[in-house]
C-alpha positions as a Markdown table, in Angstrom:
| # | Residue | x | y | z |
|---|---|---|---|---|
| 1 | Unk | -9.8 | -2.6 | -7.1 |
| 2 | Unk | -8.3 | -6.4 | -6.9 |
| 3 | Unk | -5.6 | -5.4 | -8.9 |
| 4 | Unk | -4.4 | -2.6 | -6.5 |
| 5 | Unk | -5.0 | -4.9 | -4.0 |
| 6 | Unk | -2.7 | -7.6 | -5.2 |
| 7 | Unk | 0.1 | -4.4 | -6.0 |
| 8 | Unk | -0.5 | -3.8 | -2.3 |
| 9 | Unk | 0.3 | -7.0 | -1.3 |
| 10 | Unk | 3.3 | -7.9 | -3.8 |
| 11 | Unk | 4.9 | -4.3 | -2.7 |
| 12 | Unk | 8.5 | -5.3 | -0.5 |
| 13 | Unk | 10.0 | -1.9 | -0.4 |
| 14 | Unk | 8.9 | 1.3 | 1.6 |
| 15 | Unk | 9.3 | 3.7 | -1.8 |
| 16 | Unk | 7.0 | 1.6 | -4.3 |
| 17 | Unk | 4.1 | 1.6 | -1.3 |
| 18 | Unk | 4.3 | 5.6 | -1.2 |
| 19 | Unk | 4.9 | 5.6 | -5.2 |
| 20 | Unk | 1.1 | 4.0 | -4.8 |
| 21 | Unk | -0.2 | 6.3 | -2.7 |
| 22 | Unk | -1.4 | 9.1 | -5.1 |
| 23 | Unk | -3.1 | 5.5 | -7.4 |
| 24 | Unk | -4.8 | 4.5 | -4.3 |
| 25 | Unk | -6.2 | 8.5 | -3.6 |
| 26 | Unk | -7.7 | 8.6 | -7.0 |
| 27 | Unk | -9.0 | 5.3 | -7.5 |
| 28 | Unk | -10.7 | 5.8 | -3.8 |
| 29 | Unk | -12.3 | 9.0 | -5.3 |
| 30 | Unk | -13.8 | 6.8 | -7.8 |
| 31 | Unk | -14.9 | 4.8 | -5.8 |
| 32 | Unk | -15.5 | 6.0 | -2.4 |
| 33 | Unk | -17.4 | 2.9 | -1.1 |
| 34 | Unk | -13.9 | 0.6 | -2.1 |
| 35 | Unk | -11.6 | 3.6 | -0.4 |
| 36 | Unk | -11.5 | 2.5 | 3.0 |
| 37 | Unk | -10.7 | -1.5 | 2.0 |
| 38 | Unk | -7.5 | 0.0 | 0.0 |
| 39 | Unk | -6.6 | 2.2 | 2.6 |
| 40 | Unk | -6.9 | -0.5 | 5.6 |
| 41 | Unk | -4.9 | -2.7 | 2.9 |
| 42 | Unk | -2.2 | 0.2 | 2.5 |
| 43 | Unk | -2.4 | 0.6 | 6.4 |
| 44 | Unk | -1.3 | -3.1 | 7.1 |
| 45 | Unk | 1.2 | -3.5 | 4.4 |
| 46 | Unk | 3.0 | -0.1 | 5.6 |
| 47 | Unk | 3.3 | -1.7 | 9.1 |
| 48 | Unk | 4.5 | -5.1 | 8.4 |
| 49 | Unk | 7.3 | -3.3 | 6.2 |
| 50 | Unk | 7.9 | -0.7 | 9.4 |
| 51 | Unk | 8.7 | -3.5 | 11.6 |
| 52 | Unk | 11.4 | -5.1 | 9.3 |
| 53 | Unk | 14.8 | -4.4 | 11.0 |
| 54 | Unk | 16.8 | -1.7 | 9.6 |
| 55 | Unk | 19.7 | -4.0 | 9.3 |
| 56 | Unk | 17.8 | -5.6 | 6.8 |
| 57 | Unk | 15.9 | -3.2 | 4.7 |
| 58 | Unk | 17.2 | -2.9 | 1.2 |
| 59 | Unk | 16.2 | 0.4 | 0.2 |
């Protein structure tokens, strides 16, 4: 779980956080109780990359 966290974090572009999505489903079905810390983690990391200006997104 610390290492998806830490791919969560180190993620800068829009397409490698939804190219993590379908890791994040299936290690949360592993691991229900862990689910919703990676999913709050995906939540935050989504918006902070929403609210970069188009002008300067790169991908």
């Amino acid at each position: 779980m610390e290492d998806l966290l830490k791919k969560i974090k180190d993620c800068n572009t829009m397409p490698e956080l939804d190219a993590m999505r379908l890791e994040l489903v299936k290690a949360g079905k592993a691991f229900p109780d862990s689910f919703q810390t990676l999913q709050a983690a995906f939540i935050k990391k989504k918006n902070q990359l929403n609210r970069i200006p188009l002008s300067k997104r790169e991908w």
